[in-house]
C-alpha positions as CSV (number, residue, x, y, z in Angstrom):
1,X,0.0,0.0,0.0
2,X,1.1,3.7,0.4
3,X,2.2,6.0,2.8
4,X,-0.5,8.0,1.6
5,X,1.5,11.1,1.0
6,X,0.1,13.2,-2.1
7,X,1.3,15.3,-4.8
8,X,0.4,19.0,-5.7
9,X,1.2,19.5,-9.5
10,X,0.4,22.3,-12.3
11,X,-0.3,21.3,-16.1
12,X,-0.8,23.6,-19.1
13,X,-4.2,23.3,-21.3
14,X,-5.3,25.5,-24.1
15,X,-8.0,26.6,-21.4
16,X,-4.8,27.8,-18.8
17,X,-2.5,26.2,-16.1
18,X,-5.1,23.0,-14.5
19,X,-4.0,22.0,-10.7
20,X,-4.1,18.5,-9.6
21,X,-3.2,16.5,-6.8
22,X,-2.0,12.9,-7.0
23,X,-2.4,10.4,-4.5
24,X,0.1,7.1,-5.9
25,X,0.2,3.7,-5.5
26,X,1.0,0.3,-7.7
27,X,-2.3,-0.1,-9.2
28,X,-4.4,1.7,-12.2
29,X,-5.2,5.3,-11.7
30,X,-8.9,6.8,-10.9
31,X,-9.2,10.1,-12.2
32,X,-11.8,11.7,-10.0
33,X,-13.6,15.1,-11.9
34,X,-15.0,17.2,-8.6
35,X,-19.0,18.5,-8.8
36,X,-18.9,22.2,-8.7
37,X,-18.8,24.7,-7.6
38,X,-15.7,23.0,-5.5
39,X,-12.3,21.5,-6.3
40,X,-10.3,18.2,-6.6
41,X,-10.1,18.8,-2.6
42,X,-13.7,17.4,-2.3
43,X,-12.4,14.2,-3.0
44,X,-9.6,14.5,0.0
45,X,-10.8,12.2,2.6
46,X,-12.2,9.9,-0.4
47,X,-9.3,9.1,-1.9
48,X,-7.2,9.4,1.3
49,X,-9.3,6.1,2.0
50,X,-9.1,4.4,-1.3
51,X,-5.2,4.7,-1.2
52,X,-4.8,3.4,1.8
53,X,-7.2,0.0,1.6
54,X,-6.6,-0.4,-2.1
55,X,-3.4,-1.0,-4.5
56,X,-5.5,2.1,-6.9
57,X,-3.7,5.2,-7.2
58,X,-6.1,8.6,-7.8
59,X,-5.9,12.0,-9.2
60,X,-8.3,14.6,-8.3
61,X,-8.2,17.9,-10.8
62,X,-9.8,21.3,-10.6
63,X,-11.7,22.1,-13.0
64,X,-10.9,25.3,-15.5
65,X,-12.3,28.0,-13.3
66,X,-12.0,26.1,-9.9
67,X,-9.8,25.6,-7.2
68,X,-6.3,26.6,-7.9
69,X,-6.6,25.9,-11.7
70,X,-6.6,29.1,-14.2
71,X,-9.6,31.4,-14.0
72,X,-11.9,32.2,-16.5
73,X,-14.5,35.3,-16.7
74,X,-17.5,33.5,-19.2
75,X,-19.3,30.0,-18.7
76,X,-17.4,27.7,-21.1
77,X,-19.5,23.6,-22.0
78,X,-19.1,20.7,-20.6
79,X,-17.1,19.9,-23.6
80,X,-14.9,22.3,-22.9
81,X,-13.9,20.9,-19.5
82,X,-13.8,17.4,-20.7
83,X,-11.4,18.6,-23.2
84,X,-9.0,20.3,-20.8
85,X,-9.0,17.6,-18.8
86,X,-7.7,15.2,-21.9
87,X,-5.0,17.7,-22.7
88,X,-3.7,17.3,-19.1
89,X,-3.9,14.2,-19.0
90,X,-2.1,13.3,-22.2
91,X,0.8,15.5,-21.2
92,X,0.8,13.9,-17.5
93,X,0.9,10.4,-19.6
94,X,3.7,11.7,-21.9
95,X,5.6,13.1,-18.8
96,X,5.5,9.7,-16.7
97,X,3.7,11.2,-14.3
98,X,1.0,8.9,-14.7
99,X,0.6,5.3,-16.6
100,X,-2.3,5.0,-19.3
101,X,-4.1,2.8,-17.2
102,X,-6.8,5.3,-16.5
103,X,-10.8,5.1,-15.3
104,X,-12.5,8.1,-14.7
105,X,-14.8,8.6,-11.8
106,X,-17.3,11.6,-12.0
107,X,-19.8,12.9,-9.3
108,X,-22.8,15.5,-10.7
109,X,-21.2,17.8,-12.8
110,X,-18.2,15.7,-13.0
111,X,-20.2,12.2,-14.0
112,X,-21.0,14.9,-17.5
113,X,-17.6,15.9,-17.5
114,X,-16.0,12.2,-17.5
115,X,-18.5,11.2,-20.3
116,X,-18.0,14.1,-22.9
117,X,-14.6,12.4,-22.0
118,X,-15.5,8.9,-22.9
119,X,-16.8,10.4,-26.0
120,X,-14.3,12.7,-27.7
121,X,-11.3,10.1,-26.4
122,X,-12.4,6.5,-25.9
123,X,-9.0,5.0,-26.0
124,X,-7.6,6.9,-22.9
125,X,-9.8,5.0,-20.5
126,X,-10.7,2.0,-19.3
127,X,-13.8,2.4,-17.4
128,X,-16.4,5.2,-15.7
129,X,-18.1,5.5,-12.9
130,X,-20.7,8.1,-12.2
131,X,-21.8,8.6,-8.5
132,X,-25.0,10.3,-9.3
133,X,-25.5,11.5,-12.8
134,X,-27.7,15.0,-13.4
135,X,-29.5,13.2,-15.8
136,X,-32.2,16.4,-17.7
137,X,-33.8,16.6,-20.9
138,X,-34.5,19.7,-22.7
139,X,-37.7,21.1,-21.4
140,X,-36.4,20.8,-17.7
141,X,-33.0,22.0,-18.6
142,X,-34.0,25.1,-19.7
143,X,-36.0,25.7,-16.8
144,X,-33.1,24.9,-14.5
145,X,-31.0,27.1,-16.7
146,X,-33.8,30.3,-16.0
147,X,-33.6,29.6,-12.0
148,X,-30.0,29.2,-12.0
149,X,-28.7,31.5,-8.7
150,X,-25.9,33.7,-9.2
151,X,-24.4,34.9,-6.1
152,X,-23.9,38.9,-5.4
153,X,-21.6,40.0,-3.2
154,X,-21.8,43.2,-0.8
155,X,-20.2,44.4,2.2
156,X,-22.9,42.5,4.2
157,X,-21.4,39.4,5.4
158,X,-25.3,38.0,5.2
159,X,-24.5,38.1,1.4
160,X,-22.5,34.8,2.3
161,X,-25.2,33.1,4.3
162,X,-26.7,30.7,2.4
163,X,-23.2,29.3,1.3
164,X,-22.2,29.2,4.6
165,X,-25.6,27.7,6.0
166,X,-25.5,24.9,2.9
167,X,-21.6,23.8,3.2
168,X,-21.3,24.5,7.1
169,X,-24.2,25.1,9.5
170,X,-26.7,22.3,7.8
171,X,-23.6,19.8,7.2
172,X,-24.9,16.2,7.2
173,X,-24.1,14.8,11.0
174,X,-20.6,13.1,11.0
175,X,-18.6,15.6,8.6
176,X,-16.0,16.8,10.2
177,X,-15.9,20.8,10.5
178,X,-12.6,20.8,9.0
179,X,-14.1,19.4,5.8
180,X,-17.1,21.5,5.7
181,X,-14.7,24.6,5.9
182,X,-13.1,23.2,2.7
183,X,-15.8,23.1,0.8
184,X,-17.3,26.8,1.6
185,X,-13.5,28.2,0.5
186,X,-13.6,26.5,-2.7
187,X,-17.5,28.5,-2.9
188,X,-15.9,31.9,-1.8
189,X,-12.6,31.5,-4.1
190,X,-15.5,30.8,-7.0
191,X,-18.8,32.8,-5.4
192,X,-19.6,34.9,-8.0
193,X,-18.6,32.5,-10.8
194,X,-19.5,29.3,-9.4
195,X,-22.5,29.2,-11.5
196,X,-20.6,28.5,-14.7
197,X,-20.8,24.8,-14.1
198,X,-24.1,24.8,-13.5
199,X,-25.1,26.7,-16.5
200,X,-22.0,23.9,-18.3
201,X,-24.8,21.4,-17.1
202,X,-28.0,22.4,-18.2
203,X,-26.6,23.2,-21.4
204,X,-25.7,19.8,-21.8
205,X,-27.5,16.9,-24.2
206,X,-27.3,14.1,-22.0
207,X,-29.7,12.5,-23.6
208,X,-28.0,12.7,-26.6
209,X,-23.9,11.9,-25.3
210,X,-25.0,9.3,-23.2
211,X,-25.9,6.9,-26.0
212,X,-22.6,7.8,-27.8
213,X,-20.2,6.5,-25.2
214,X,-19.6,2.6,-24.8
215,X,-17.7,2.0,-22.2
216,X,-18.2,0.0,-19.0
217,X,-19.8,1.9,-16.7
218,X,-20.5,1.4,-12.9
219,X,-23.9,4.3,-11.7
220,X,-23.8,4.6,-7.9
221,X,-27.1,6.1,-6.8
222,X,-27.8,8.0,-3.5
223,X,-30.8,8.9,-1.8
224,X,-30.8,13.0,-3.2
225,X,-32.0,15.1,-5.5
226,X,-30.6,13.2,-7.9
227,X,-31.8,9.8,-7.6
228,X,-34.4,9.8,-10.1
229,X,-32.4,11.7,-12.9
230,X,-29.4,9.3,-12.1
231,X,-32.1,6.1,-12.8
232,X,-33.1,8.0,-16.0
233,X,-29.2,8.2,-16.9
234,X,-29.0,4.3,-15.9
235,X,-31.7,3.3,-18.9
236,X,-29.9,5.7,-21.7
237,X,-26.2,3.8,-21.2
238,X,-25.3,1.4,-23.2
239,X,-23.2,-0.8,-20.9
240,X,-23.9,0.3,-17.3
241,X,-23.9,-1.9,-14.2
242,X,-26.8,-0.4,-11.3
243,X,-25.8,0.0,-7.6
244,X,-28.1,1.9,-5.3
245,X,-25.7,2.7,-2.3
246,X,-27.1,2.1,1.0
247,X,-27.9,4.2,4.1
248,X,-27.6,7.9,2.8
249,X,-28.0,10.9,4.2
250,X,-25.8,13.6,2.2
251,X,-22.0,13.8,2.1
252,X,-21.1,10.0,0.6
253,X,-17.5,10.6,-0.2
254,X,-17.1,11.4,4.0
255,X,-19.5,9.2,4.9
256,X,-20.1,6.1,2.5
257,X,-16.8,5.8,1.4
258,X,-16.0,2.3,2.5
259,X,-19.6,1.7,0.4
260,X,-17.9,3.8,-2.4
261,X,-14.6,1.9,-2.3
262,X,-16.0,-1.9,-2.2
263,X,-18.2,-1.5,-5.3
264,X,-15.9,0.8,-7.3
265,X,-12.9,-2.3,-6.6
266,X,-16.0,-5.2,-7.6
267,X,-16.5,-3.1,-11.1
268,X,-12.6,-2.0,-11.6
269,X,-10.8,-5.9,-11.1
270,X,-13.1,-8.0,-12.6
C-alpha cells in the first residue's frame, strides 16, 4: 500500500494552467472530476481512503475555473472541460507522471464531464463510474438554466449566508468541521462564478452523449435530489452496471466511502 503522502502538481491546457493533486500507489489510476462549484479537494478524505485499503492510485483535478486551476470570466461547456482535462492528461501520460491505465470517476457535474470524455477520447480510459449523474432533458434543462442563482456579493457578510448555511451550519451529522470549511472556501474563491458549471450542465444533451459512449460503466445512486435523474441516466447507457448505495443521508464521499470503495474495486478488477 502507500504512505499515503500526495502530490500538488500544475499542467498547461489551451484553457490555462489546471491543478491536480496525486495520490500514488501500484495499481491503475482513478481520475476523479470534482462536482462544482468546489475542487479536486472534495475528494480529499475519499481518496485518502481508497489509497490506503486499495493497491488504486487517484488523481483529483480542478476544474478550468475552480480551485487553484486558471480562471476564466464566461461559462465555457461541458465539452470544454472534458477537453482540458484530456490535454492534461495526455501531457501527464507523456511526462511519466502517470501510466495509461486510466478510469475516470465523476460525481454530478463531474459524471457529465468524464463522459463528454468517454466520448471525444475512448482510448484513454478504461472504465467510468458516475456517482450520481444529473440526468435532464431539454424542457427541464431550460428551466433549471432560467432559475439558475448567481451569487452577489456586498459588504454585508449576510450576502455569504446561504453558502455558509448549505456547506457548514446544515452539514450532514458526522462531517468533520474541517471538511465542511473546505468546501465553503472552494464557494468563496468561486462565489460569483461558481454558476458556470451549472449553466455547463443544463446546457448539456445528455440524452444525446449518453448513448454515444460505450464504455463499461458502474452508476452509484444515492438517496438526493438526484436519484431519479441518475435512474433515467441508468436506462440511456449502453453498458452500465446499477448499484443503489445504501444508508444515505448527504456527504457520501465522508460518509459512504467504505460503500464507495467496495463496489468501485467489484467493477474496476473484474
Amino acid at each position: 500500500m502507500t504512505n499515503n503522502t500526495s502530490k500538488r502538481f500544475y499542467v498547461d491546457t489551451s484553457l490555462g494552467q489546471m491543478h491536480g493533486q496525486i495520490y500514488p500507489n501500484k495499481g491503475q489510476t482513478i481520475v476523479c472530476l470534482h462536482p462544482m462549484p468546489y475542487s479536486g479537494r472534495y475528494y480529499e478524505t475519499f481518496c485518502k481512503t481508497l489509497t490506503e485499503t486499495t493497491s488504486f492510485s487517484s488523481l483529483c483535478l480542478d476544474m478550468i475555473g475552480y480551485g487553484q486551476s486558471a480562471s476564466i470570466n464566461n461559462p465555457i461547456s461541458i465539452q470544454d472541460y472534458a477537453r482540458s482535462v484530456i490535454e492534461a492528461l495526455d501531457q501527464l501520460i507523456s511526462d511519466k507522471f502517470i501510466n495509461k491505465d486510466i478510469s475516470l470517476l465523476g460525481f454530478h457535474t463531474g459524471s457529465a464531464i468524464a463522459n463528454e470524455i468517454a466520448v471525444m477520447e475512448p482510448k484513454m480510459i478504461n472504465k467510468l463510474i458516475f456517482v450520481t449523474y444529473p440526468y435532464f432533458e431539454a424542457s427541464d434543462r431550460k428551466e433549471r438554466l432560467d432559475s439558475i442563482g448567481k451569487t452577489v456579493l456586498d459588504e454585508n457578510i449576510e450576502s455569504l449566508r446561504s453558502m455558509w448555511d448549505f456547506s457548514v451550519a446544515n452539514r450532514a451529522e458526522g462531517v468533520l468541521l474541517e471538511r465542511a470549511l473546505s468546501n465553503f472556501t472552494d464557494q468563496l474563491q468561486s462565489t460569483t462564478k461558481g454558476w458556470f458549471g451549472f449553466d455547463s450542465m443544463f446546457n448539456y444533451p445528455s440524452e444525446e452523449r449518453l448513448l454515444l459512449q460505450k464504455k463499461p460503466t458502474l452508476i452509484l445512486n444515492d438517496q438526493s435530489s438526484l436519484t431519479e435523474p441518475t435512474s433515467q441516466a441508468n436506462e440511456v447507457i449502453q453498458d452500465s452496471y446499477y448499484v443503489e448505495l445504501e444508508n444515505t443521508k448527504g456527504a457520501i464521499f465522508e460518509l459512504n466511502t467504505d460503500q464507495i470503495i467496495h463496489h468501485i474495486s467489484e467493477f474496476l478488477l473484474t
